[in-house]
C-alpha positions as CSV (number, residue, x, y, z in Angstrom):
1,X,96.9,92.8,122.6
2,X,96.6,94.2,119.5
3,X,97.1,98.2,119.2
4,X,94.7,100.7,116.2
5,X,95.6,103.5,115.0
6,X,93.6,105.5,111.9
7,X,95.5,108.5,110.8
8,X,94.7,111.1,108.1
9,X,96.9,112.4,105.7
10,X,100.1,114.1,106.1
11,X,101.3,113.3,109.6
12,X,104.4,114.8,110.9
13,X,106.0,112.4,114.5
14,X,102.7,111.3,115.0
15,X,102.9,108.8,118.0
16,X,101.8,105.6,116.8
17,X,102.4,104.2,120.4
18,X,103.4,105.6,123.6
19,X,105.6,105.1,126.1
20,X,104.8,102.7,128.7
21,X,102.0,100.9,126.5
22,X,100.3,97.8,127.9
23,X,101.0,95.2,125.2
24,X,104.1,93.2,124.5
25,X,106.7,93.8,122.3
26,X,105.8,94.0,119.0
27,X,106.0,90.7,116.5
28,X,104.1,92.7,113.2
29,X,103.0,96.1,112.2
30,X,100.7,96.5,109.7
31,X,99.9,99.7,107.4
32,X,97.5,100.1,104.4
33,X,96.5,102.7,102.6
34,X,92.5,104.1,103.1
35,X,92.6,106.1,100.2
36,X,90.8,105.8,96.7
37,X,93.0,107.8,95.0
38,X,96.3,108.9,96.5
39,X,99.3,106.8,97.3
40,X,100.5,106.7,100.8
41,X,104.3,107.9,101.6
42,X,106.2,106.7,104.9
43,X,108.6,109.4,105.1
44,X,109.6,107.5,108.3
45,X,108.7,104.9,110.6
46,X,110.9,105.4,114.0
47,X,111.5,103.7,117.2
48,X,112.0,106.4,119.9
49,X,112.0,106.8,123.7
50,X,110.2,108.9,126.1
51,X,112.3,112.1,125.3
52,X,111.6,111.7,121.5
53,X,115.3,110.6,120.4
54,X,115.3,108.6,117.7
55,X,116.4,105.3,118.8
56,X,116.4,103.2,115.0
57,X,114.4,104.0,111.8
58,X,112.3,100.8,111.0
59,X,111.3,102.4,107.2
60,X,111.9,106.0,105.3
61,X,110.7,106.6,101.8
62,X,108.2,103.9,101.6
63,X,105.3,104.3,99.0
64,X,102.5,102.4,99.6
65,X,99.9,102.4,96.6
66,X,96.1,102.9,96.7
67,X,94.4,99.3,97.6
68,X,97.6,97.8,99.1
69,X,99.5,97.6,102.5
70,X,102.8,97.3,104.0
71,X,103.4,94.3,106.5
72,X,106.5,94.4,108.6
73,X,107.3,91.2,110.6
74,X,109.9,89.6,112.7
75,X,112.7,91.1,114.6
76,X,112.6,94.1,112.0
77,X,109.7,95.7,114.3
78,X,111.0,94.9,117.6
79,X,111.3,97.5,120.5
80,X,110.4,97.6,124.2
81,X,107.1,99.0,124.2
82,X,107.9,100.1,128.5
83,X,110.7,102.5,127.6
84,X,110.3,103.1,123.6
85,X,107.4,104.5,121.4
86,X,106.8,104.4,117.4
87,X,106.4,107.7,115.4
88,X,105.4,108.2,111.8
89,X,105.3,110.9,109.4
90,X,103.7,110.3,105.9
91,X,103.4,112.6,102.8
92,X,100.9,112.2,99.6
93,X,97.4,113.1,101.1
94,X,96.3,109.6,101.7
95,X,94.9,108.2,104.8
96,X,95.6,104.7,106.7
97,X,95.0,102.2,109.4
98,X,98.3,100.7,111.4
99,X,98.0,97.5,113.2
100,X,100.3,96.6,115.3
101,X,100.1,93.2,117.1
C-alpha cells in the first residue's frame, strides 16, 4: 500500500515513515517539488531505526527544481519498514509531496 506524505518547507529529521509501518518494503520513493518558485534541497534522505541511528543515507545534497521530481527505484530504496524508518531534512523554502510505494 502506498504511503503520502506533504511536507512544508524546511524540514529538519522529519519522519517520512515510522517504525513498524504496515506496508512492505519499499520498491520506489517518489519526491517533487510543490513550489512555484523555490527549488527544493534534500539535505538528506536516511534510513534509520526505532532509536533514530542512522542506519544508510539514500540521498544528501539533492536539488530538486521548481516543476520537477526525484524518483528513486530499485534496491537503492530498500529497508525493512518493521524495524527501520525514513527521515528527511530539506533546505530552500520549497514544499513537496513523497510517495513512497
Amino acid at each position: 500500500m502506498p504511503s503520502y506524505k506533504e511536507i512544508s518547507s524546511n524540514q529538519t529529521n522529519l519522519d517520512v515513515t515510522s517504525v513498524g509501518s504496515e506496508f512492505t518494503t519499499p520498491t520506489e520513493i517518489y519526491i517533487a517539488n510543490k513550489d512555484s518558485s523555490n527549488a527544493l534541497t534534500i539535505d538528506s534522505l536516511i534510513i534509520a531505526d526505532s532509536s533514530n541511528t542512522q542506519i544508510a543515507t539514500i540521498v544528501r545534497g539533492v536539488v530538486i527544481p521548481v516543476g520537477t521530481a526525484l524518483s528513486l527505484n530499485s534496491k537503492s530504496v530498500g529497508f525493512n519498514p518493521k524495524i527501520h524508518k525514513l527521515r528527511i531534512s530539506t533546505s530552500g523554502s520549497a514544499a513537496a509531496s513523497i510517495i513512497i510505494t
